[in-house]
N, C-alpha and C positions, 0 to 999 in steps of 0.2 A: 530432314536429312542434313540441309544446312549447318542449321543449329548443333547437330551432334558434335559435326566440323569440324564449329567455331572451338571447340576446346583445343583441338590440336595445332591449331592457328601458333603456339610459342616452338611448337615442337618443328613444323613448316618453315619458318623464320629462322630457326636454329639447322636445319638444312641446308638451306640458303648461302646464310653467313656460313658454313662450313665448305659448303662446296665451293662458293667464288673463295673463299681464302687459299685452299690447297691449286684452285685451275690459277691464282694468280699469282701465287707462293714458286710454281713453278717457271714461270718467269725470271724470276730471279734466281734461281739454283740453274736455269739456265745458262742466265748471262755471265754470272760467278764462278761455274762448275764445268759447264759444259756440256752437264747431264739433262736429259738422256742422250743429247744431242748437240754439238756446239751450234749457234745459232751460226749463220751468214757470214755474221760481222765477229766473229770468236769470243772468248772471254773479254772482260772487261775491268779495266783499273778501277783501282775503288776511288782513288780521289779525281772522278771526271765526272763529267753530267749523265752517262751512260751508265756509270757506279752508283750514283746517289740515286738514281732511280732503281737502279738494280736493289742496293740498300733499301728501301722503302717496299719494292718486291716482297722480299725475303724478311725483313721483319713485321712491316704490314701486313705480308701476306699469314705469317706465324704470332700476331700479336690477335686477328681476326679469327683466325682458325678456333685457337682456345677463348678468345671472346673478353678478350681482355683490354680496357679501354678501349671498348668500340667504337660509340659515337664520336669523339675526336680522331680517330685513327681514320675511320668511316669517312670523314668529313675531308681530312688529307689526302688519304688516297683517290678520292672523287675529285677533286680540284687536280691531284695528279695526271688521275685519265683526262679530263678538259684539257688539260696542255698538253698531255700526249697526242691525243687526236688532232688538237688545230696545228701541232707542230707536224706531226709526220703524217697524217692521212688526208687533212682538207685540203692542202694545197696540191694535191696528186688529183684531185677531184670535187664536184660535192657532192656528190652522190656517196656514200658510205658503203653501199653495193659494190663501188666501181672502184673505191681508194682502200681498201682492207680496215675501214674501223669501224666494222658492225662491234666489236668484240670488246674494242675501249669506251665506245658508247654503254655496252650495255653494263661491263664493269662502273663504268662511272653510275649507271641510276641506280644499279646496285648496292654502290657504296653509298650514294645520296642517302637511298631506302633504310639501309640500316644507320645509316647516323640519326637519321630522326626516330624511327622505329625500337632503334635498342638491339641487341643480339637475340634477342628471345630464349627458347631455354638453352639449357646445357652449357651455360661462359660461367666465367671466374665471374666474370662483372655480377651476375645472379645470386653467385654466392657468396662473393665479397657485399652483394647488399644485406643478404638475407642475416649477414655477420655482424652487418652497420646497425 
């Protein structure tokens, strides 16, 4: 039963990568938009630390979705969450239960997984090789 699986294994991966792109894509059309919802702290300027993360949202978030330079993107946006989480949830707590950054941890191993991993199926990157 395993083994049958394993074939679908690129098609899993490509789930993966699609779903944290659009749950972190909205992040940033949050903080940009205000959609669905303006967060707390409202929109935000593009040229502030609050922007450029917002920026990295919303393109990262849309450059992963389609699968498009993954692993680099992957790789940034990981190192993103690490500093988001030690910036705004460890020092509220360490417990990630008790400070709200179950959600940036898990995007960060996330991102980790598919920078080394690849997008699996269904990205540009698959068929920008298959073209190579």
């Amino acid at each position: 039963m395993i083994d049958r699986l394993a074939g679908w294994s690129p098609y899993g991966q490509a789930a993966l990568r699609m779903m944290a792109a659009l749950l972190f894509l909205t992040h940033g059309v949050q903080k940009f938009f205000g959609f669905p919802e303006p967060s707390e702290r409202g929109t935000v300027q593009l040229f502030s630390f609050m922007g450029f993360a917002a920026t990295l949202e919303l393109v990262g978030g849309l450059l992963l979705l389609v699968g498009l330079f993954t692993r680099p993107v992957a790789f940034l946006l990981s190192g993103m969450m690490a500093v988001a989480y030690f910036m705004a949830h460890a020092p509220r707590s360490f417990y990630p239960i008790l400070n709200g950054g179950e959600p940036a941890i898990l995007f960060c191993f996330i991102f980790l997984f598919l920078s080394m991993a690849g997008p699996g199926a269904l990205s540009l990157d698959a068929a920008r090789g298959r073209r190579l």
